[in-house]
Backbone bond lengths (Angstrom), bond angles and torsions (degrees), N, CA, C in turn:
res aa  C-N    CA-C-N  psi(-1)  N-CA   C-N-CA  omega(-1)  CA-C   N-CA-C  phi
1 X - - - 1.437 - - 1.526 109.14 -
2 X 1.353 115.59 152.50 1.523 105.45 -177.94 1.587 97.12 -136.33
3 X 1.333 105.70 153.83 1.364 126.31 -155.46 1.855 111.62 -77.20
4 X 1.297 88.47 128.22 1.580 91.41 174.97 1.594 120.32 -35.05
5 X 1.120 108.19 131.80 2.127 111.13 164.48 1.765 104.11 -95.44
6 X 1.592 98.90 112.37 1.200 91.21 173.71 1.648 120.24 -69.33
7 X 1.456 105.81 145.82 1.296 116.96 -174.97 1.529 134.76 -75.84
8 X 1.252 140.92 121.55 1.673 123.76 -144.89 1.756 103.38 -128.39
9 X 0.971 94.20 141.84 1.673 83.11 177.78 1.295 102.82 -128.69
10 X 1.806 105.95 157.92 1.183 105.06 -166.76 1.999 99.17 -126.75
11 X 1.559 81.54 130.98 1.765 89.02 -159.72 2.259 89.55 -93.19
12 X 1.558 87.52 148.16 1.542 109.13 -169.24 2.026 96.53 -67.91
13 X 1.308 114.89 144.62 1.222 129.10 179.12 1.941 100.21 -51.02
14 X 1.375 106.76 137.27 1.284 101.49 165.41 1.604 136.97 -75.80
15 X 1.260 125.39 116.53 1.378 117.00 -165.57 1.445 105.88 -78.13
16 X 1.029 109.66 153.60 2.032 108.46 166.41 1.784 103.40 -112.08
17 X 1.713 90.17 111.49 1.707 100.48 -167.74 0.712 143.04 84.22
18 X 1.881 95.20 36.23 1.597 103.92 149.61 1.436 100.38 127.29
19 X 1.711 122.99 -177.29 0.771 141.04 -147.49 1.679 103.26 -83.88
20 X 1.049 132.49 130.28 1.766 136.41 172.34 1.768 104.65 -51.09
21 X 1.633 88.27 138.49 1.542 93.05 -166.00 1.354 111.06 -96.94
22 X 1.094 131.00 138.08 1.456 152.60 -123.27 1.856 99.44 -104.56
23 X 1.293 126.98 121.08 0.872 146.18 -161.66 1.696 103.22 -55.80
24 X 1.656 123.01 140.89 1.139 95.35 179.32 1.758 134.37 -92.87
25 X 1.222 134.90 158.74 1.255 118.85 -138.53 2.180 96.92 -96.24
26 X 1.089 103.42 169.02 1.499 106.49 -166.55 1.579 85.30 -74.85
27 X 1.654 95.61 143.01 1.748 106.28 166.52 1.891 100.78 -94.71
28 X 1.397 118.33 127.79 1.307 136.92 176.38 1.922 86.75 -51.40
29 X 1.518 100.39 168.88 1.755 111.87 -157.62 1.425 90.34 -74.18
30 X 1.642 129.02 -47.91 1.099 116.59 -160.74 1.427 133.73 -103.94
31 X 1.906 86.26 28.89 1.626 92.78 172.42 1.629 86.45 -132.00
32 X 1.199 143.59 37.76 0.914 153.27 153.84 1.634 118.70 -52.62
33 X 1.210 116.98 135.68 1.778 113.62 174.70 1.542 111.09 -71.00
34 X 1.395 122.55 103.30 1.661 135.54 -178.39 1.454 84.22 -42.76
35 X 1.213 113.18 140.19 1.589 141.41 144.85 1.302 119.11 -86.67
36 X 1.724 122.63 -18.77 1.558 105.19 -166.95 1.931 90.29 106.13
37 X 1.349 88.23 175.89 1.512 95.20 -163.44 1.792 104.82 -75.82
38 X 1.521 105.73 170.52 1.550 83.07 -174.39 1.735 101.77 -120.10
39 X 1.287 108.23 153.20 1.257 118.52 -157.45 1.616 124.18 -50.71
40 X 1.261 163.31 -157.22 0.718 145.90 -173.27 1.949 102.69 -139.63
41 X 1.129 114.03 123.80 0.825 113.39 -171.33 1.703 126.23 -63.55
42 X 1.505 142.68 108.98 1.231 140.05 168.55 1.344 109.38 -120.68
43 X 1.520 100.94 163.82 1.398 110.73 -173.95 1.914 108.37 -101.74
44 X 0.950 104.44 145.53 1.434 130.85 -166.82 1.754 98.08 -55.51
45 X 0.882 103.59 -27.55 1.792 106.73 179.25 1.726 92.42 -157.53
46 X 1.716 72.09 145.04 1.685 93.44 172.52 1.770 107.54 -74.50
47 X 1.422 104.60 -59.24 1.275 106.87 -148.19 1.594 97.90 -45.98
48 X 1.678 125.32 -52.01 1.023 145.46 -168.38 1.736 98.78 -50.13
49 X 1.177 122.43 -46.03 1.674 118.95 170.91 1.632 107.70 -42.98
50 X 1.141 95.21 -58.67 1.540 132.40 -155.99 2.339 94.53 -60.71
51 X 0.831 101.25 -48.10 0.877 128.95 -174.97 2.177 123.38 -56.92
52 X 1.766 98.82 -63.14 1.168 140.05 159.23 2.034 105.43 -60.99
53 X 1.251 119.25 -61.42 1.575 101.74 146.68 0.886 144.51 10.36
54 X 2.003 91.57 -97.05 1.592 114.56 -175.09 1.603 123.80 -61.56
55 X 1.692 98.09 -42.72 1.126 99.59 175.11 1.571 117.17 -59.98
56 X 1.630 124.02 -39.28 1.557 119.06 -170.24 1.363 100.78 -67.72
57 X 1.564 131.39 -46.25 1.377 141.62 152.99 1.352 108.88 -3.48
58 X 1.480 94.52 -92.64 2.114 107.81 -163.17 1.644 95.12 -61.57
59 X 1.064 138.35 -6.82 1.682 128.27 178.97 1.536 99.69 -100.86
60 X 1.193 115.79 -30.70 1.613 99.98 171.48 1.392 113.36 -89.95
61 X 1.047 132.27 1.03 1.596 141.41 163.39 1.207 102.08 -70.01
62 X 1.338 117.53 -62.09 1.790 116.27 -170.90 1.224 103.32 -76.86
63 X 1.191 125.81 -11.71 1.523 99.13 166.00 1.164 110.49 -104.44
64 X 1.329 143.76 11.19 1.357 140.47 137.40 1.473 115.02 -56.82
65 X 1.574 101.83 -38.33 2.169 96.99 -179.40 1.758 93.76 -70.85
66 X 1.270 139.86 -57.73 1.173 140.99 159.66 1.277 120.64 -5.59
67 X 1.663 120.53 -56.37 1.312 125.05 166.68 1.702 102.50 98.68
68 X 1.473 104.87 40.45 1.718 111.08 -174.19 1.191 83.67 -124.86
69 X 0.846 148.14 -40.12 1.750 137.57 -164.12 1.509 115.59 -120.12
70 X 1.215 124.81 147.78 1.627 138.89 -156.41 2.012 89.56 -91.57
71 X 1.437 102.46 124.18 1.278 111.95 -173.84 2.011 103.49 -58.57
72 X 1.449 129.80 -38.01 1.353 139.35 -153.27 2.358 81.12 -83.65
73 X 0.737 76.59 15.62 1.949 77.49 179.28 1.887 101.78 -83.11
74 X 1.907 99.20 -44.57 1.497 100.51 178.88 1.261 108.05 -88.06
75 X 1.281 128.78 20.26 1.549 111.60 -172.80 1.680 98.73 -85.43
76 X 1.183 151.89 -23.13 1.385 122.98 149.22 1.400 136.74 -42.97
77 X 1.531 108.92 -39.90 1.497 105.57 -174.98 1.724 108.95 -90.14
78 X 1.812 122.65 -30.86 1.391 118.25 -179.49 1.303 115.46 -74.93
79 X 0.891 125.17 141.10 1.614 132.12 146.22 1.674 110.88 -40.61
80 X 1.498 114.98 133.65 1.442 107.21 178.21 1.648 113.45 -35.96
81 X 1.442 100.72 -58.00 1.582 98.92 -158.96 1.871 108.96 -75.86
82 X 1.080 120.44 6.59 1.592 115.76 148.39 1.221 121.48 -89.01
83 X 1.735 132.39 -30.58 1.332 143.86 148.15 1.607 105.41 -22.45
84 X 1.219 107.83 -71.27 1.361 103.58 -142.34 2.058 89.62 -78.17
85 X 1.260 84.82 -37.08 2.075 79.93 178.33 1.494 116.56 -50.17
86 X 1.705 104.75 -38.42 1.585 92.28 176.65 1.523 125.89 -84.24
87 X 1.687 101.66 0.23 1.552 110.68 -157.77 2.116 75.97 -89.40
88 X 1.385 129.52 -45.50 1.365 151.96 -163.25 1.948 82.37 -49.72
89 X 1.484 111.46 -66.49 1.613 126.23 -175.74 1.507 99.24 -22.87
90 X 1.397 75.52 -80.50 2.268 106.29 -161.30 1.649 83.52 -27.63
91 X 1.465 95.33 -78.98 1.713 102.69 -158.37 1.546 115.38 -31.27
92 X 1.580 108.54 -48.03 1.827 104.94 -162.49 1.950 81.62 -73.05
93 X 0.566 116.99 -31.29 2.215 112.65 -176.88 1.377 103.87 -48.07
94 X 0.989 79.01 -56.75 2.337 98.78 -176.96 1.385 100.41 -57.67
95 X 1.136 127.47 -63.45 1.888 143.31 176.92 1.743 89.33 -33.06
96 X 1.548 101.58 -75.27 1.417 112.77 -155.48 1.434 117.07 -51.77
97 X 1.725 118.44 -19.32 0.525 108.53 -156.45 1.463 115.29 -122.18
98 X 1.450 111.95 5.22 1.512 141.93 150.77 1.418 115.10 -65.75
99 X 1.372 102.89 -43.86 1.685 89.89 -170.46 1.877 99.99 -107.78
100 X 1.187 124.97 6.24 1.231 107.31 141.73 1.648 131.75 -96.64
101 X 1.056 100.98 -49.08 1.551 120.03 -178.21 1.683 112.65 85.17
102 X 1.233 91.12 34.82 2.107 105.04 -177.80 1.343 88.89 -65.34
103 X 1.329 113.33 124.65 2.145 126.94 152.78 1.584 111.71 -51.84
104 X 1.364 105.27 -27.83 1.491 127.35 -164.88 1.816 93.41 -75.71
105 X 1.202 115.54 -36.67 1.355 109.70 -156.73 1.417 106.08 -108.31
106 X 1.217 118.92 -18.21 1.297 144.43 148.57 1.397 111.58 -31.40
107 X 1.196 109.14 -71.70 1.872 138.59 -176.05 1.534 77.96 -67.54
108 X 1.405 172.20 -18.19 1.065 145.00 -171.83 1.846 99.65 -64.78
109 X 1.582 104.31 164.27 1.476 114.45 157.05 1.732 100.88 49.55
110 X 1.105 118.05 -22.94 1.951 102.25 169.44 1.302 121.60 -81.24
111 X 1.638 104.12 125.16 1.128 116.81 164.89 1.491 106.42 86.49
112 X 1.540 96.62 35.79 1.718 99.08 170.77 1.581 127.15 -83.98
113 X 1.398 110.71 128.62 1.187 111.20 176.54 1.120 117.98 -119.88
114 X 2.148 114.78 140.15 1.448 99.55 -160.52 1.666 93.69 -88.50
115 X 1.250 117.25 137.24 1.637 118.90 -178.56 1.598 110.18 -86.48
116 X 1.495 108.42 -31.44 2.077 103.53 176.09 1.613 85.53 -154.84
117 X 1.725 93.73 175.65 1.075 128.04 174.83 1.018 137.31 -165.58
118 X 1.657 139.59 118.65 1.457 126.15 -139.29 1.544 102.12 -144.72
119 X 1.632 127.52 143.74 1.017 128.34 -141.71 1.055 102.11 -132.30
120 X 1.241 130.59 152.29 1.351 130.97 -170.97 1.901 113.15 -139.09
121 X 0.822 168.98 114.05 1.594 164.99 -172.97 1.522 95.57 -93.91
122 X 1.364 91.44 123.04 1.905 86.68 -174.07 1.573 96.58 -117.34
123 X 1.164 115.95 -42.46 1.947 131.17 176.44 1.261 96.55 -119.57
124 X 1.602 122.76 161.57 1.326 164.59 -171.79 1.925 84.86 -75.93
125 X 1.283 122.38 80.43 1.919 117.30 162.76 1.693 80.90 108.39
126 X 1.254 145.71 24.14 1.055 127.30 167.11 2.143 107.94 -152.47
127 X 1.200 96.02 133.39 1.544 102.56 -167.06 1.915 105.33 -157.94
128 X 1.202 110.20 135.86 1.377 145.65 -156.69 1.380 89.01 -115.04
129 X 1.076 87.60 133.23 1.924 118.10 -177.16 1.317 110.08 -138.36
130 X 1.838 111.23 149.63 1.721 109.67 167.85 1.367 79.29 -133.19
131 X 1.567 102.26 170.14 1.310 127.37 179.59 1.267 116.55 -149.89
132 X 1.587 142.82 143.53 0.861 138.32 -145.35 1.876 91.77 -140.66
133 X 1.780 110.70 107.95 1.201 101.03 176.86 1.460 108.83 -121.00
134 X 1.723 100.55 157.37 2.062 88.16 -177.07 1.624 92.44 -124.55
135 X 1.328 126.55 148.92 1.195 138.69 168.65 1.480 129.63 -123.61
136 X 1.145 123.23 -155.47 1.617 102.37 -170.92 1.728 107.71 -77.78
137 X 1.181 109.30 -46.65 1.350 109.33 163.91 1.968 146.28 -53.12
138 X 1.486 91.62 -48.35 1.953 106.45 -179.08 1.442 91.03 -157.94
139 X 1.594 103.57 -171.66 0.836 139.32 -160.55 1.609 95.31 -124.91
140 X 1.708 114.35 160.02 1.248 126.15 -162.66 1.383 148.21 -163.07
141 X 1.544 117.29 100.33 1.623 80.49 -149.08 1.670 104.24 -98.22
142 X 1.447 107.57 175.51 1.713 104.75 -165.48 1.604 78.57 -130.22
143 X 1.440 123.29 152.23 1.302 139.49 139.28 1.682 119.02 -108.14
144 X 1.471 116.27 154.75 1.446 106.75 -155.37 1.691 87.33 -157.43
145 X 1.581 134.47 125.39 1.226 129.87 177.92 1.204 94.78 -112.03
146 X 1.964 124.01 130.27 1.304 117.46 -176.70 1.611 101.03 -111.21
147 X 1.412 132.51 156.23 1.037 125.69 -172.51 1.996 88.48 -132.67
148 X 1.005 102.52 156.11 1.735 107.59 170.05 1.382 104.19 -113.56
149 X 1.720 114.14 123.64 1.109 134.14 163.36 1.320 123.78 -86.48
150 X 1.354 121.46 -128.33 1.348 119.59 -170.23 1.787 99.65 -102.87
151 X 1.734 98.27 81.41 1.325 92.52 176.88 1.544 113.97 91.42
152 X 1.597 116.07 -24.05 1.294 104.93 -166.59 2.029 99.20 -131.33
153 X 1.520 95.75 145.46 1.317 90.09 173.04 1.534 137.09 -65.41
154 X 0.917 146.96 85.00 1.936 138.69 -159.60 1.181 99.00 -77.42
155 X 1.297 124.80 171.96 1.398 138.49 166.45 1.626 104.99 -121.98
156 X 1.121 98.99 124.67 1.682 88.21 173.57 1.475 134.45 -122.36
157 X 1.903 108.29 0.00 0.951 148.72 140.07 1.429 135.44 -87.72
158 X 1.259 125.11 142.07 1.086 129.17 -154.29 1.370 127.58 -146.11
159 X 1.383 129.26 25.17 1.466 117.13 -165.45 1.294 136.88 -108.38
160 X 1.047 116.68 129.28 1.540 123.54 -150.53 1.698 106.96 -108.13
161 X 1.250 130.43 92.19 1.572 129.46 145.07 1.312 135.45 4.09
């Protein structure tokens, strides 16, 4: 058995005149005091945007060749004509892999993880990336050209190892 901890309480500072004044309460958003417009959000470094991207990019690619994720998932960040090349991939994978039934080909693209990724600024809103992913089978490298649109990063390159 182990010995009681006596219990201590700790009494509030004494005010002189009265009762402690009561914290003030949150104003709801739209009775809030306007500040003026509110700033616009950017990131502290490009490359690091630029960067954070590619990598979510080339991992949702391979798991589209994988056949876990719905290809129209990248249609914000690809350019049509890399869309449809990787949607072209998946499919002949899926094909290939119906009318053989290889374990080997199966095990392709699962459980890919991208291990690095390295960035390059080649134009003023435009920068070239590789990425290095390993899966159950090999290792792999992906190239990926990102261009900045209206606000948003695109990819408009696409090539996968």
């Amino acid at each position: 058995m182990t010995a009681a901890t006596p219990i201590r309480t700790i009494q509030a500072p004494a005010s002189a005149g009265g009762p402690m004044p009561r914290p003030a309460a949150p104003q709801p958003p739209d009775k809030a005091p306007a500040t003026g417009p509110r700033p616009v959000l950017r990131p502290v470094d490009e490359l690091s945007e630029v960067r954070a991207v590619t990598r979510g990019t080339v991992q949702a690619a391979m798991e589209v060749l994988a056949g876990i994720r719905p290809v129209h998932q990248l249609a914000r960040r690809l350019d049509p004509r890399c869309l449809a090349a990787l949607q072209h991939r998946a499919c002949l994978i899926r094909r290939e892999l119906t009318r053989t039934g290889n374990p080997d080909l199966a095990r392709l693209h699962r459980n890919s993880i991208v291990r690095s990724v390295r960035v390059c600024e080649v134009a003023d809103g435009v920068f070239e990336a590789s990425a290095v992913v390993v899966d159950d089978v090999r290792a792999r490298a992906v190239a990926v050209r990102l261009e900045r649109g209206k606000q948003v990063w695109r990819v408009t390159e696409l090539v996968i190892g």
